[in-house]
C-alpha positions as CSV (number, residue, x, y, z in Angstrom):
1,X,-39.4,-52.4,24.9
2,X,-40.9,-55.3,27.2
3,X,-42.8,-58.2,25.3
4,X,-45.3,-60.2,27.1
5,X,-48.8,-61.7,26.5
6,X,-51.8,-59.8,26.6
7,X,-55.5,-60.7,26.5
8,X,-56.9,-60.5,22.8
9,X,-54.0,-60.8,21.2
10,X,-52.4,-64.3,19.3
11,X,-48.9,-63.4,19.3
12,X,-47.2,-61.4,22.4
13,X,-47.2,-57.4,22.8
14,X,-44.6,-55.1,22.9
15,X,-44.9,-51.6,24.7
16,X,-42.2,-49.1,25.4
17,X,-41.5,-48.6,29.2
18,X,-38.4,-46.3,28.8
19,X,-36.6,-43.7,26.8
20,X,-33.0,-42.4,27.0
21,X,-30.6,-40.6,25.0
22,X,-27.3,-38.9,25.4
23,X,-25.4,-36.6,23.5
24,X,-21.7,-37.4,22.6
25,X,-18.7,-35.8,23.7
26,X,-16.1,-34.5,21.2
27,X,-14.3,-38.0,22.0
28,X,-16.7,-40.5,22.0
29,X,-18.0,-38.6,18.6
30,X,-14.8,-39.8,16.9
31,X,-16.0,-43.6,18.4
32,X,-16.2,-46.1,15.0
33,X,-20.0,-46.7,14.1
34,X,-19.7,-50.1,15.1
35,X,-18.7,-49.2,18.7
36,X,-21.1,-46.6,19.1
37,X,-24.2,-49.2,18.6
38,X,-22.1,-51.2,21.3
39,X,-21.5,-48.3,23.5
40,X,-25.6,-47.7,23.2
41,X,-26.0,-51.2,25.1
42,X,-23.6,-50.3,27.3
43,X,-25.5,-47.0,28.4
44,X,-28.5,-49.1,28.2
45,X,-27.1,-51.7,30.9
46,X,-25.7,-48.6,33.1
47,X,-29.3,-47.0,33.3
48,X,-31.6,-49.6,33.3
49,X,-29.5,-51.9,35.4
50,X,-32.8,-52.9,37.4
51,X,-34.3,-54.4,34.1
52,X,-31.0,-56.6,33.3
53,X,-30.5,-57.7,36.6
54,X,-34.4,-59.0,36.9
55,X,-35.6,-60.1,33.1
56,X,-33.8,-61.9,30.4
57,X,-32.7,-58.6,27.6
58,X,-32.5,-59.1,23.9
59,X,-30.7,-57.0,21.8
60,X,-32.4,-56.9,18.6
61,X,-29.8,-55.2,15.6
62,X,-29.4,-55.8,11.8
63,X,-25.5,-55.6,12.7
64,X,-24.4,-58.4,13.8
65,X,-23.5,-57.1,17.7
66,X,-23.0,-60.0,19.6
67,X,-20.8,-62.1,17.3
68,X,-18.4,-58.7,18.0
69,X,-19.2,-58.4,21.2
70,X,-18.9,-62.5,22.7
71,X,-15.8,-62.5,19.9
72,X,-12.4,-63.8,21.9
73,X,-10.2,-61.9,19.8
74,X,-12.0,-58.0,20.2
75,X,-9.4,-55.4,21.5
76,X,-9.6,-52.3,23.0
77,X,-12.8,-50.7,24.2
78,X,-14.8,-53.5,22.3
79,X,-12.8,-56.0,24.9
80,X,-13.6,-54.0,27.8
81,X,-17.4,-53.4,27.3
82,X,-17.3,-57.0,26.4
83,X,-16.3,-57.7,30.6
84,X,-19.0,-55.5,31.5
85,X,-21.5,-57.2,29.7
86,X,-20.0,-60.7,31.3
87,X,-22.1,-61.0,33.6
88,X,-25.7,-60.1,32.0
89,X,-28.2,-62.4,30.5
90,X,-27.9,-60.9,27.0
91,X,-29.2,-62.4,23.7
92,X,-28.6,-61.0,20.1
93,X,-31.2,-61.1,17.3
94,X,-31.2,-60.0,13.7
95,X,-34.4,-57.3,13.5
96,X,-37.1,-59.5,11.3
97,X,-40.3,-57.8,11.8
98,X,-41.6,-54.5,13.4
99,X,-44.6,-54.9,15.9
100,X,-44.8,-51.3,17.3
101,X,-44.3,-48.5,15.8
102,X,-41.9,-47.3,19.2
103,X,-39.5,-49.5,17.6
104,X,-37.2,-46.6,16.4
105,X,-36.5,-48.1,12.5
106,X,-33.0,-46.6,12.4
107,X,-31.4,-49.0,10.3
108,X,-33.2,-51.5,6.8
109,X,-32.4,-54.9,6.1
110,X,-29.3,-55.4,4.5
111,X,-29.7,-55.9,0.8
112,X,-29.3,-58.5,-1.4
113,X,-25.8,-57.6,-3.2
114,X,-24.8,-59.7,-6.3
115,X,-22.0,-61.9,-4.8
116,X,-20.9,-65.4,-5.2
117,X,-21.9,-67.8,-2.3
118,X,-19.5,-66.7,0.4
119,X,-18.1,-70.1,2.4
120,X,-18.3,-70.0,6.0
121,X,-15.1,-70.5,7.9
122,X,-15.0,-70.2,11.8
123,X,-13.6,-67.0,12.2
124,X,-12.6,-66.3,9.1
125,X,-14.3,-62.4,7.8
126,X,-14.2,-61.4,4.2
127,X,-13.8,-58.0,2.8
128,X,-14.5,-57.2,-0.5
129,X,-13.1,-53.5,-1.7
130,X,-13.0,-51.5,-4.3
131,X,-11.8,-47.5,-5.0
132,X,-13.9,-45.0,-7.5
133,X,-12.6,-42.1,-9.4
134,X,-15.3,-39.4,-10.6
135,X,-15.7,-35.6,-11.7
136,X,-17.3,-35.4,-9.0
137,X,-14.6,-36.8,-6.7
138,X,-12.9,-39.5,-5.4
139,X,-14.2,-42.3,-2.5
140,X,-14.0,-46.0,-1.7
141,X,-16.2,-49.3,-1.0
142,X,-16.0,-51.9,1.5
143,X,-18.1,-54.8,2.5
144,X,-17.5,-57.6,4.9
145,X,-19.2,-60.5,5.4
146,X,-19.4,-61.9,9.3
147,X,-18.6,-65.2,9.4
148,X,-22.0,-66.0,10.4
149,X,-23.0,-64.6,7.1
150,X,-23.9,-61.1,8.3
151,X,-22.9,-57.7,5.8
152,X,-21.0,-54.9,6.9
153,X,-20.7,-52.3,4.2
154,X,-18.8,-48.7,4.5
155,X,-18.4,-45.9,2.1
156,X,-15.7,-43.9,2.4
157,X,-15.6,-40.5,0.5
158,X,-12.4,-38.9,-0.1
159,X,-11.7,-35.5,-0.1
160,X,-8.1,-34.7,-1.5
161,X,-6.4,-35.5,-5.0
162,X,-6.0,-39.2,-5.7
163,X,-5.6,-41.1,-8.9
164,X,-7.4,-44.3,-9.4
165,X,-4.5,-46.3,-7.5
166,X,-4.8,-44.3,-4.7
167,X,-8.3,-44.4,-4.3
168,X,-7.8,-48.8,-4.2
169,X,-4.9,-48.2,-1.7
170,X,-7.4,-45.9,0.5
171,X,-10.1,-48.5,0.1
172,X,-7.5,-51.2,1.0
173,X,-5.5,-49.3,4.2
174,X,-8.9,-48.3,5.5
175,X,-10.4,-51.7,5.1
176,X,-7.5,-53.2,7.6
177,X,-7.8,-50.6,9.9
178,X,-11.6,-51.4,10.4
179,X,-11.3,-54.8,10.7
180,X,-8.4,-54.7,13.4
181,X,-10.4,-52.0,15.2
182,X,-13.5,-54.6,15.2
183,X,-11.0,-57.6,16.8
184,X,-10.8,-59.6,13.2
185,X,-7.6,-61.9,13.1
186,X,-8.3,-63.9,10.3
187,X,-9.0,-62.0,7.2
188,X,-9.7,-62.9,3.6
189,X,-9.6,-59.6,1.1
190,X,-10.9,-59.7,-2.4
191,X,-10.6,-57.0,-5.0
192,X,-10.3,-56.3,-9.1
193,X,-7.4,-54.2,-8.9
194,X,-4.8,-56.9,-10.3
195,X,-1.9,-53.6,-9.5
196,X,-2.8,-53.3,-5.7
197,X,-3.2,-57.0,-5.3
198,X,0.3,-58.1,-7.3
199,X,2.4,-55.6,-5.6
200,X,1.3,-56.4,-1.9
201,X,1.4,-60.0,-2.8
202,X,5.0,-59.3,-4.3
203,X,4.3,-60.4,-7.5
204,X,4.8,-56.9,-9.1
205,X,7.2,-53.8,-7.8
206,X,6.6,-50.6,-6.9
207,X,7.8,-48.3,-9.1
208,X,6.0,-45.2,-7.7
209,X,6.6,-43.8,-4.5
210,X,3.2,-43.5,-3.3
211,X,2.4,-46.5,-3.9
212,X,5.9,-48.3,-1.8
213,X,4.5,-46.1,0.7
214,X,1.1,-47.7,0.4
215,X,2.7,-50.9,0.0
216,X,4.6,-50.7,3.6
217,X,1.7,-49.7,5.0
218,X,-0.2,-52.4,4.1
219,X,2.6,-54.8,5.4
220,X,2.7,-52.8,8.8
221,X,-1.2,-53.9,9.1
222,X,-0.6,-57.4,8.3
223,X,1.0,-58.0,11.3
224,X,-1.8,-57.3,13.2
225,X,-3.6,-60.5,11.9
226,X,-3.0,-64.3,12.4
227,X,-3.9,-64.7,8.6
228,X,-4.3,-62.2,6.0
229,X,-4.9,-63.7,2.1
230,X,-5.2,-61.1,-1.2
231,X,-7.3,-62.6,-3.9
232,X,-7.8,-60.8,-7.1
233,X,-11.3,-61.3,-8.4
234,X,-13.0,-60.3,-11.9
235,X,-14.8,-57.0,-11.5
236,X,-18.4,-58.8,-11.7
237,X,-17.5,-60.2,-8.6
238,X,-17.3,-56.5,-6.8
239,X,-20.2,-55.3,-8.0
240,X,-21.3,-54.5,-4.0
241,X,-18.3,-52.6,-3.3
242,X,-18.2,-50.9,-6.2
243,X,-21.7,-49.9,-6.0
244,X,-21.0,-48.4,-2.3
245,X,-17.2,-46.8,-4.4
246,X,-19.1,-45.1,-6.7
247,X,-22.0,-43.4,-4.3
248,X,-18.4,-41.8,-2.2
249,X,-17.1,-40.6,-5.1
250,X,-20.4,-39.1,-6.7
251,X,-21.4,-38.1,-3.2
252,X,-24.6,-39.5,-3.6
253,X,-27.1,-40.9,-0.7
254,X,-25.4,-43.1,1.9
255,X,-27.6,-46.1,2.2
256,X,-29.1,-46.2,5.7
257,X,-27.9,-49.7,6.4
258,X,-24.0,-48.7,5.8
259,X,-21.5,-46.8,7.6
260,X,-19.7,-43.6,6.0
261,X,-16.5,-42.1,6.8
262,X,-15.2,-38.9,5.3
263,X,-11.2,-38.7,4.3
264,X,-9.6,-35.2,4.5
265,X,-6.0,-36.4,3.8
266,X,-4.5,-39.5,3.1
267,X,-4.5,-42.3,5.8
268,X,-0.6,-42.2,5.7
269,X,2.0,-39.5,5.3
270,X,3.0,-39.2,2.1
271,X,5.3,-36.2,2.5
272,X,7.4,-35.1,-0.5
273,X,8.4,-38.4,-2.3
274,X,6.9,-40.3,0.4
275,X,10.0,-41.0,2.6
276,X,11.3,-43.2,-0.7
277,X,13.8,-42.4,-2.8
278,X,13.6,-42.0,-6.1
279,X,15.4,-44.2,-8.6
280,X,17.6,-42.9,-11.6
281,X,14.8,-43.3,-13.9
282,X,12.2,-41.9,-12.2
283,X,14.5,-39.0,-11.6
284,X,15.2,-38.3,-15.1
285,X,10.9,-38.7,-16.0
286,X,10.4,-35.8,-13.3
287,X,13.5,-33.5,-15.3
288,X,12.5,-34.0,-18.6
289,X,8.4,-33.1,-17.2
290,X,9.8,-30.2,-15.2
291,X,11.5,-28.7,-18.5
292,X,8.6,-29.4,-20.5
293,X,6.5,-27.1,-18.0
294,X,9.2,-24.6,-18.5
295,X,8.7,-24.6,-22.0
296,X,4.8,-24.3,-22.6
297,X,5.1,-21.5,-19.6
298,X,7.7,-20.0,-22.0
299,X,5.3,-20.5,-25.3
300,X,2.2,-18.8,-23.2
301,X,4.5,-15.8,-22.1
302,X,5.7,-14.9,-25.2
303,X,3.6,-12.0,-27.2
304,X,1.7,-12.8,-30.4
305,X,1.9,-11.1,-33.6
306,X,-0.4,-9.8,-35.7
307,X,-1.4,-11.8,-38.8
308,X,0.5,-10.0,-41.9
């Protein structure tokens, strides 16, 4: 779109002067949302090259683009689009108003969500999660909020067997994975699941497997931030993530302003007793439930009489 001031008109004019498009390969399919919107710049500055290198370009976007983009700290392909774009005249805008309808409205403003005031830190993110349970099946919430202010929210539906711990683990694992793939180092989580937060903060033990597997995992991802804080919050306080838990796990409509991701297996290998061993006690739970299987199987075998 090219903006510029026409005769009869107060405020300036925008018209559309070119159209592109390109269909993704099988690898850059699997891209995270986030880098796909960056990677659409990217094959904007590749094929209209004459534009950037003779006008001023602003990238309007309700995600908050170039605070990833110009961030210090991005990684990977974020870190090397962020050299290619080096050397344009680039400018990044929230989307506020729509003044041609060739403005393709692919994305709404981000909501209000009921959340205390978030504090501004340099550099600091925040990620609020939260993991839902339903007949209808299992997914997970996230929202982060940009230092700047800006939302980022994801709903992550699940599609194996998980209990209602698993479900926060999922939430939790897949949370830190985002973040490090979007360049955050500093990171403050926030959740209501007092189990998840005490035993990664060591203030409780893991007596289940699955979750000392979840546990390690979580501590494997730590070390991939300068600063990484837990905080349990009451529940009133999540109501955003658990809002985006609940439409995963009901498989409801994905908000057009959020990403989704679909989970076909857990985001760690679990295996049979998930590479921990069991202790003496929980040994002796999984006999005694074993031979209480046998049991009813032997009760539902055995013939009934006739009533006398």
């Amino acid at each position: 779109m090219v903006e510029r001031q026409e005769e009869g008109h107060a405020l300036p004019v925008q018209r559309p002067v070119y159209f592109f498009s390109e269909v993704l390969s099988e690898t850059k399919s699997r891209y995270p949302q986030i880098q796909k919107l960056i990677y659409a710049v990217i094959l904007a500055r590749r094929k209209l090259q004459h534009y950037f290198l003779g006008h001023p370009i602003t990238v309007v976007s309700s995600f908050s683009l170039g605070e990833i983009i110009q961030s210090q700290e991005a990684t990977g392909r974020i870190a090397k689009w962020s050299v290619e774009l080096m050397s344009e005249t680039l400018t990044y805008a929230p989307r506020k108003a729509i003044k041609s309808q060739a403005l393709v409205d692919f994305v709404v403003e981000w909501t209000d969500s009921q959340l205390p005031p978030a504090q501004v830190q340099a550099k600091l993110w925040m990620m609020y999660f939260d993991g839902s349970l339903m007949k209808t099946g299992a997914g997970a919430g996230l929202l982060f909020i940009l230092p700047l202010g800006v939302h980022m929210r994801y709903v992550i539906k699940i599609h194996f067997a998980a209990s209602n711990n698993v479900t926060e683990y999922e939430a939790l694992v897949n949370g830190l994975k985002i973040a490090i793939e979007l360049g955050v180092r500093r990171l403050e989580v926030r959740g209501d699941s007092q189990l998840v937060i005490d035993q990664v903060m060591k203030a409780s033990n893991c007596h289940d497997p699955k979750m000392e597997a979840y546990f390690k995992e979580v501590r494997r991802l730590e070390d991939k931030f300068h600063g990484l804080e837990l905080v349990n919050i009451a529940r009133r306080y999540t109501e955003a993530a658990d809002e985006l838990a609940k439409i995963a796990s009901t498989r409801g409509t994905i908000p057009p302003d959020a990403f989704s991701r679909d989970l076909h297996e857990p985001s760690l290998d679990l295996g049979s007793g998930a590479g921990v061993e069991a202790t003496p006690a929980q040994q002796t739970d999984t006999v005694e439930a074993l031979l209480m299987a046998a049991e009813v199987m032997e009760v539902e075998q055995r013939p009934s009489r006739p009533f006398d």
